[in-house]
C-alpha positions as CSV (number, residue, x, y, z in Angstrom):
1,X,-18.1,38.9,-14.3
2,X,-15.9,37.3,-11.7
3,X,-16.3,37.1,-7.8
4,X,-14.1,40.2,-6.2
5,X,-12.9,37.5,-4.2
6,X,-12.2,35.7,-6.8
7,X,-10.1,38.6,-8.8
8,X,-8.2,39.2,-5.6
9,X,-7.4,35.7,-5.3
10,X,-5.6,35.3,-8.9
11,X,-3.6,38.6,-8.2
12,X,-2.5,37.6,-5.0
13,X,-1.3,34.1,-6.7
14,X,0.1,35.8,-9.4
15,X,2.4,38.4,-7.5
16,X,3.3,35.2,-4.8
17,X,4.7,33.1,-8.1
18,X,6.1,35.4,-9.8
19,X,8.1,36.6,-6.5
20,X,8.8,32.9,-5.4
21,X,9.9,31.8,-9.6
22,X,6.9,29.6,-10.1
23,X,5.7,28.9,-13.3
24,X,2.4,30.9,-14.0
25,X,0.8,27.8,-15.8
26,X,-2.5,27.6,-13.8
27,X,-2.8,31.5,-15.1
28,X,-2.5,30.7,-18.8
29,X,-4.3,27.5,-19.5
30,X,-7.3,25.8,-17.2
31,X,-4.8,22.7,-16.6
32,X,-6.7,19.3,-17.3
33,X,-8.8,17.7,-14.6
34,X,-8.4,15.0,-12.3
35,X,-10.5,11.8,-11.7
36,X,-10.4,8.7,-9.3
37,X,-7.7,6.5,-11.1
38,X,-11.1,3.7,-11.1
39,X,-13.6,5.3,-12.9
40,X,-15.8,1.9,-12.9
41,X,-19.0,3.4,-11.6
42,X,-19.0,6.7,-13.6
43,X,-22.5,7.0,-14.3
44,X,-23.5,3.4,-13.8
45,X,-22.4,1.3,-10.7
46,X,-23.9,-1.7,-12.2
47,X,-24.9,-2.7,-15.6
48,X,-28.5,-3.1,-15.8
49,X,-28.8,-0.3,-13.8
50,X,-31.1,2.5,-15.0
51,X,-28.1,5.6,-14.6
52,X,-26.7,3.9,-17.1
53,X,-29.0,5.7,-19.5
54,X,-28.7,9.2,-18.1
55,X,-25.4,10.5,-19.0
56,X,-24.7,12.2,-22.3
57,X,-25.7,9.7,-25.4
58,X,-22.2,8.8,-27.7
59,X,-22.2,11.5,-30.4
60,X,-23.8,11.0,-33.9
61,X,-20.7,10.9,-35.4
62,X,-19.6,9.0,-39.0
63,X,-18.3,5.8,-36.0
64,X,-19.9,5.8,-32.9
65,X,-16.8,3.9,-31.5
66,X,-14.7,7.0,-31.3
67,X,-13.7,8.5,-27.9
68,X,-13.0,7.3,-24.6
69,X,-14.7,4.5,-22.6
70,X,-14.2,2.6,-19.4
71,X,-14.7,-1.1,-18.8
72,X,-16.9,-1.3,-15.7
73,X,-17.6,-5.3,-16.3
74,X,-16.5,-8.3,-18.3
75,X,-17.9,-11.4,-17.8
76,X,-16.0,-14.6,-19.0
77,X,-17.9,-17.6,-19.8
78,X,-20.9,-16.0,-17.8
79,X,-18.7,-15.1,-15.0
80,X,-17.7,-11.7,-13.6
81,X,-13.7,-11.4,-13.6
82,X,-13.3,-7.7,-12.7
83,X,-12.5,-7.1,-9.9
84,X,-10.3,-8.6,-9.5
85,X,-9.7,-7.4,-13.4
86,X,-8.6,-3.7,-13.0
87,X,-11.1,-1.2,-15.2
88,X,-9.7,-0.9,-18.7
89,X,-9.7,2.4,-20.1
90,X,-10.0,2.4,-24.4
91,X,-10.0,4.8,-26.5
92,X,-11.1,4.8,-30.5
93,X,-10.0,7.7,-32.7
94,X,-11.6,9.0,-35.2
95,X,-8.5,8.6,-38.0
96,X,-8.3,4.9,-36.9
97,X,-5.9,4.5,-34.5
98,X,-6.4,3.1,-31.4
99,X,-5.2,2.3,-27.6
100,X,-6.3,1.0,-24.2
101,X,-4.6,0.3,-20.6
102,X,-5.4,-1.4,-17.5
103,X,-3.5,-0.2,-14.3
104,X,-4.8,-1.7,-10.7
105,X,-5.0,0.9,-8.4
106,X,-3.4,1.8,-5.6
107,X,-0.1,-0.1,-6.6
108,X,3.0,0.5,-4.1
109,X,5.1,3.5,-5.6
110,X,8.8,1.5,-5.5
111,X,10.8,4.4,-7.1
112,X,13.7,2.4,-7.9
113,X,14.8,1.3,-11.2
114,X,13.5,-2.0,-12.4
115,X,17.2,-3.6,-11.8
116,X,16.9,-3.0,-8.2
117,X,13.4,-3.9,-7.5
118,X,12.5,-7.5,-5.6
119,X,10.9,-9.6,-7.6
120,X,7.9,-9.5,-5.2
121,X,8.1,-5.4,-5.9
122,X,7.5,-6.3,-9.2
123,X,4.9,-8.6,-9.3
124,X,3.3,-5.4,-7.4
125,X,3.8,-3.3,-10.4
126,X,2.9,-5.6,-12.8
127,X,0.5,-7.7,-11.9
128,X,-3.2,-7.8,-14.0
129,X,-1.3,-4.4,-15.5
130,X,-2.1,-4.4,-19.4
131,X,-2.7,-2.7,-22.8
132,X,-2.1,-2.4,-26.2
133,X,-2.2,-0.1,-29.6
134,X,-2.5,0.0,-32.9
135,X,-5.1,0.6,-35.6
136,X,-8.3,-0.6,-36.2
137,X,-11.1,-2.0,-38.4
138,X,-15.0,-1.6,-38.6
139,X,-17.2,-4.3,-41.0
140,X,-20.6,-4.5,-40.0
141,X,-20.8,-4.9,-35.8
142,X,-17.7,-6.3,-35.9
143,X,-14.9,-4.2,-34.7
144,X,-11.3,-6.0,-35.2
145,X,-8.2,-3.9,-33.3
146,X,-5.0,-5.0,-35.1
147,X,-2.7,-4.9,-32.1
148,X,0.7,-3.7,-32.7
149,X,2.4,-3.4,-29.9
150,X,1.3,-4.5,-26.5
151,X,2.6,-3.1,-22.7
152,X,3.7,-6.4,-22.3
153,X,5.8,-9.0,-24.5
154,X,4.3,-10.6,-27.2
155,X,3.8,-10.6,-31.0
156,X,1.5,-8.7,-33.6
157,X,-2.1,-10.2,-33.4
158,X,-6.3,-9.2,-34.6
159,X,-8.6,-8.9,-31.8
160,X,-11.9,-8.9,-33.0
161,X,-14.8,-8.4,-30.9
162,X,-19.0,-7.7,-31.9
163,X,-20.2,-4.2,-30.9
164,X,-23.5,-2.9,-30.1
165,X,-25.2,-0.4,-27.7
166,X,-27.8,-0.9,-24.9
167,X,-29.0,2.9,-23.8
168,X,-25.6,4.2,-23.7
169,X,-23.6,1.4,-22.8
170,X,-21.3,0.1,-25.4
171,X,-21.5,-3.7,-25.3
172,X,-18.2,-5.8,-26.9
173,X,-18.3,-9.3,-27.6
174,X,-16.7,-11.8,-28.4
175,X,-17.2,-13.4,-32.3
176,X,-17.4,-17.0,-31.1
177,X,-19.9,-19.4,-30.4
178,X,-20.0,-18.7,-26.3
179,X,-19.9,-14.6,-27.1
180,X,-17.3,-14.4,-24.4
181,X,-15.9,-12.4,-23.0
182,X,-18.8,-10.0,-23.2
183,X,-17.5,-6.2,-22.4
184,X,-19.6,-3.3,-20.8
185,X,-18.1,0.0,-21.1
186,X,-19.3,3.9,-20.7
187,X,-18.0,6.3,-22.7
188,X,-16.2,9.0,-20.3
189,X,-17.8,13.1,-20.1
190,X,-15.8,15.2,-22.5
191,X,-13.4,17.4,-21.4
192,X,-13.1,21.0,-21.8
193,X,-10.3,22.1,-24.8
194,X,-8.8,25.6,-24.7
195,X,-7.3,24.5,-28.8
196,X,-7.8,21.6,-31.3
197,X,-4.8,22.4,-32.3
198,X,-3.2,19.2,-31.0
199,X,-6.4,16.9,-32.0
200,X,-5.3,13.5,-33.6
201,X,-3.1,11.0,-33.7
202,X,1.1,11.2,-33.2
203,X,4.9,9.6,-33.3
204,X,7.6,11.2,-31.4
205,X,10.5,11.2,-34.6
206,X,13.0,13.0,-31.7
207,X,13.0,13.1,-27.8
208,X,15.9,14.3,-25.4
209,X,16.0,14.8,-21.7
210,X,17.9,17.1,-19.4
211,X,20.2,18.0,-22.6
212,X,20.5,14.9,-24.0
213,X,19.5,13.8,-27.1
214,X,18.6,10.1,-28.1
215,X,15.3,7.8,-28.2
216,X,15.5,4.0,-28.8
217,X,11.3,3.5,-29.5
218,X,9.1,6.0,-30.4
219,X,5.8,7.3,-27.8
220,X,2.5,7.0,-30.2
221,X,0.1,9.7,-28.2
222,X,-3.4,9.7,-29.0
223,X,-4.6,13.1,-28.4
224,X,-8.9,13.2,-29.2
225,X,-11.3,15.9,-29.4
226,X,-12.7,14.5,-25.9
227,X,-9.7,16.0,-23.8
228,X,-8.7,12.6,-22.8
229,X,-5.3,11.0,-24.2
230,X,-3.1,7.8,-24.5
231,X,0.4,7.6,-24.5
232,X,2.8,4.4,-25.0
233,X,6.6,3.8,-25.6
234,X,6.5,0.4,-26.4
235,X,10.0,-1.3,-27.4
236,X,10.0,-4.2,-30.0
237,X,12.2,-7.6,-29.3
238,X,10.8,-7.8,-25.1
239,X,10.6,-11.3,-23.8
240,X,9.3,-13.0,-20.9
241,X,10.5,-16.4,-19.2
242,X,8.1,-18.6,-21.4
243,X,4.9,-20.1,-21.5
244,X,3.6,-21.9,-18.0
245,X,6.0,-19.9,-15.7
246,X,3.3,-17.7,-13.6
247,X,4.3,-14.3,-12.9
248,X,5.0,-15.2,-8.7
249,X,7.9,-17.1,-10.1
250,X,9.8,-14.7,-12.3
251,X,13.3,-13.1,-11.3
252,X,14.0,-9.5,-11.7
253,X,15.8,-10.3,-14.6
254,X,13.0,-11.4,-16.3
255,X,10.8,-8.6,-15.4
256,X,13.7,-6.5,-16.8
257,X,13.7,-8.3,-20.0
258,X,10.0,-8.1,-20.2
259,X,9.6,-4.3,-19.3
260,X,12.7,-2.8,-19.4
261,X,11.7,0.7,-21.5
262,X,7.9,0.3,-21.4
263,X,6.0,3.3,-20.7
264,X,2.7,3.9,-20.9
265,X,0.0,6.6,-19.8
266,X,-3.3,7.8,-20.1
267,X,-5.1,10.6,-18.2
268,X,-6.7,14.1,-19.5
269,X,-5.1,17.3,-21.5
270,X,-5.8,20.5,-22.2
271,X,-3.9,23.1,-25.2
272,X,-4.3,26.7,-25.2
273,X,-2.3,29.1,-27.2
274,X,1.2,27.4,-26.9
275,X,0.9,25.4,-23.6
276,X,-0.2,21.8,-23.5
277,X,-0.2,19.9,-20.4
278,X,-1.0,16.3,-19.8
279,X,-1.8,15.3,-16.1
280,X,-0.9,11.1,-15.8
281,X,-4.2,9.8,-14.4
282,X,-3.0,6.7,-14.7
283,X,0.4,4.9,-15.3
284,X,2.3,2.2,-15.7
285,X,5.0,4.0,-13.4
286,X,2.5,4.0,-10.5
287,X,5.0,6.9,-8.9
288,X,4.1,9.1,-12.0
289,X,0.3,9.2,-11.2
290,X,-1.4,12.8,-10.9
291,X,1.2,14.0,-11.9
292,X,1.8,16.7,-15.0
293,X,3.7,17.0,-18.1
294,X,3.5,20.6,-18.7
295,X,5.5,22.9,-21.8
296,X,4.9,24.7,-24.7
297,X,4.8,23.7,-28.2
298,X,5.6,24.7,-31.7
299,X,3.4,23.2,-34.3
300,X,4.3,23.6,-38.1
301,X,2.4,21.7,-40.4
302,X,1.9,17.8,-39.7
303,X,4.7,18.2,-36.9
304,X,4.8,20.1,-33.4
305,X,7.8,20.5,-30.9
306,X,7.3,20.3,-27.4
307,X,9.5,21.9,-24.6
308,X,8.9,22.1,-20.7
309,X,9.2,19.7,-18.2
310,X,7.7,15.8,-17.9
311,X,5.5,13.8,-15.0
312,X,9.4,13.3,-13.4
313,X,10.2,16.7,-13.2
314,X,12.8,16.1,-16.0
315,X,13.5,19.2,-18.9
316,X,12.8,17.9,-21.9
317,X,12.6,18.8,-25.8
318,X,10.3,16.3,-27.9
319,X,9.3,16.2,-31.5
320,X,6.2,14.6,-33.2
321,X,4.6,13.8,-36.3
322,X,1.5,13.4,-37.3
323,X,0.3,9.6,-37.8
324,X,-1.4,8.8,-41.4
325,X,-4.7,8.4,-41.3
326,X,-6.4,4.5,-41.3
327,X,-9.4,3.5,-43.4
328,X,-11.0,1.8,-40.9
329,X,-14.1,1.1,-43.8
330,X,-11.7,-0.1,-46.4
331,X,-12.4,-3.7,-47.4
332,X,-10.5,-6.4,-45.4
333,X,-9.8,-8.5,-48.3
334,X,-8.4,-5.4,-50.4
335,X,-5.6,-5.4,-47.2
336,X,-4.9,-8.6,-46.5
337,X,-6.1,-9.7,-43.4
338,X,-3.4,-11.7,-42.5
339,X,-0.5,-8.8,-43.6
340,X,-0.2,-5.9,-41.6
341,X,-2.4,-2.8,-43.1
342,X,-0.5,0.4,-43.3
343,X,1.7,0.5,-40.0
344,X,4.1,2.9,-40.6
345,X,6.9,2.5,-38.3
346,X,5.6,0.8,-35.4
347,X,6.8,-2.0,-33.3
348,X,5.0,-5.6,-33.2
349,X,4.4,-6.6,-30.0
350,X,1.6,-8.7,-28.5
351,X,-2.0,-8.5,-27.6
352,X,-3.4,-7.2,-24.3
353,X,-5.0,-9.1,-21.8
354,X,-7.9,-10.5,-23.9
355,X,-10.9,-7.5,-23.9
């Protein structure tokens, strides 16, 4: 039974919306929670210490890669790069599709668009910023990510990396002689789901915005049974200004034809009955951050449409499909490792930064 207090308090919100026109979405669904956008020391500020082994152990599931984990170290050629490496944030679904993102921190919030920003503004934004998606492939303790599309320019690539647990703590590796870079990552605490109506893995097919109608690159959102989710609009055909130029030398122009379109998200969500919200823990708009994506849905079948309004505080009307499933047991050879297995309709882009 609920507090008095606490019964008093919801009526008295209720009847101060409703007479003020607020939404009542914090009445209908428990709206997803919010973390530190660095999540590095959850449950284990340093690798070999013993916390490490006290939060919840990965689930027994059929591939103990799937959910949500944090990088809280990488160490290249026996050295620690992160910091100044921001914390990348990866998450494995269980129907084989995959994604991760690295945002620093506290980047300015420049809410300009890109064509107006300094190129100093930019190197701001972008900077050490990095990510990827795609599917993915299991064969022994070797997990390869076939990288799609990447938050940055690039081409289509494999990423293949040893895996293996110590306690709880998900070790990646690299397949070479050296091992590097050797990855240390947590998996992050579950998050409460009002519906698993939404569970799995999507492509927006239709997307329009105050009234109007029109996308020109799909958003692949990763939605898991965790309660945490990943979200990229990653456009085909970007370029940057070419090998050796470092990023402190770039024009805005080149930023522009590097990131122009990009968008990418990650954070927690939470569905119940016909309301699904997404709160932007992190972003690739740093100005978006914290910020929700709350509407309702429709879901028939393989498809759902969502209406409401986005981390902008734009109206919007969007349209997904469910992804195909990915083998990620199917024999390599039977694919083709060199082809592209089953990728549906989705961009090529490059690698991330190298995890």
């Amino acid at each position: 039974m609920r507090p008095l207090s606490t019964v008093r308090g919801v009526a008295l919100c209720t009847l101060f919306c409703a007479i003020a026109g607020f939404p009542l979405i914090a009445q209908q669904v428990q709206l997803p929670a919010s973390y530190p956008h660095d999540m590095s020391d959850y449950g284990c500020t340093h690798r070999d210490d013993g916390a490490c082994d006290t939060a919840p152990a990965p689930p027994p599931d059929y591939n103990p890669l799937v959910g949500t984990w944090i990088r809280f170290s990488i160490l290249r050629n026996g050295f620690s790069v992160q910091p100044p490496d921001a914390p990348l944030y990866v998450k494995f679904m269980n129907d084989g599709w995959w994604s991760m993102m690295e945002f620093p921190a506290n980047r300015p919030k420049v809410n300009k668009p890109l064509e107006q920003q300094t190129p100093q503004e930019l190197l701001k934004r972008f900077h050490a910023l990095g990510g990827g998606w795609g599917n993915y492939t299991n064969t022994g303790q070797v997990n390869i990510r076939h990288h799609m599309a990447g938050l940055g320019p690039g081409g289509e690539s494999d990423q293949e990396r040893g895996w293996h647990f110590e306690g709880n703590v998900l070790i990646l590796d690299g397949t070479g002689p050296t091992r590097s870079p050797i990855v240390h990552a947590r998996k992050l605490p579950n998050q409460p789901l009002g519906s698993k109506a939404l569970v799995g893995s999507w492509e927006r097919t239709a997307y329009s915005v105050n009234g109007v109608s029109g996308q020109t690159t799909p958003e692949h959102l990763l939605l898991g049974e965790d309660g945490w989710y990943h979200a990229t609009v990653l456009p085909t055909g970007r370029k940057g200004p070419g090998q050796g130029v470092e990023e402190d030398k770039w024009s805005t122009q080149d930023y522009v034809a590097a990131y122009k379109g990009m968008q990418a998200s990650r954070g927690t969500y939470n569905v119940q009955g016909s309301t699904f919200v997404r709160r932007h823990i992190g972003d690739a708009d740093p100005n978006l951050e914290d910020k929700l994506s709350t509407g309702t849905f429709n879901l028939q079948g393989d498809s759902f449409t969502w209406t409401g309004t986005d981390a902008a505080g734009q109206k919007f009307e969007a349209t997904y499909r469910k992804l195909k499933p990915f083998d990620v047991y199917a024999p390599i050879a039977a694919r083709g490792r060199g082809a592209a297995p089953a990728r549906g309709n989705a961009p090529a882009a490059p690698p991330a930064r190298g995890q």
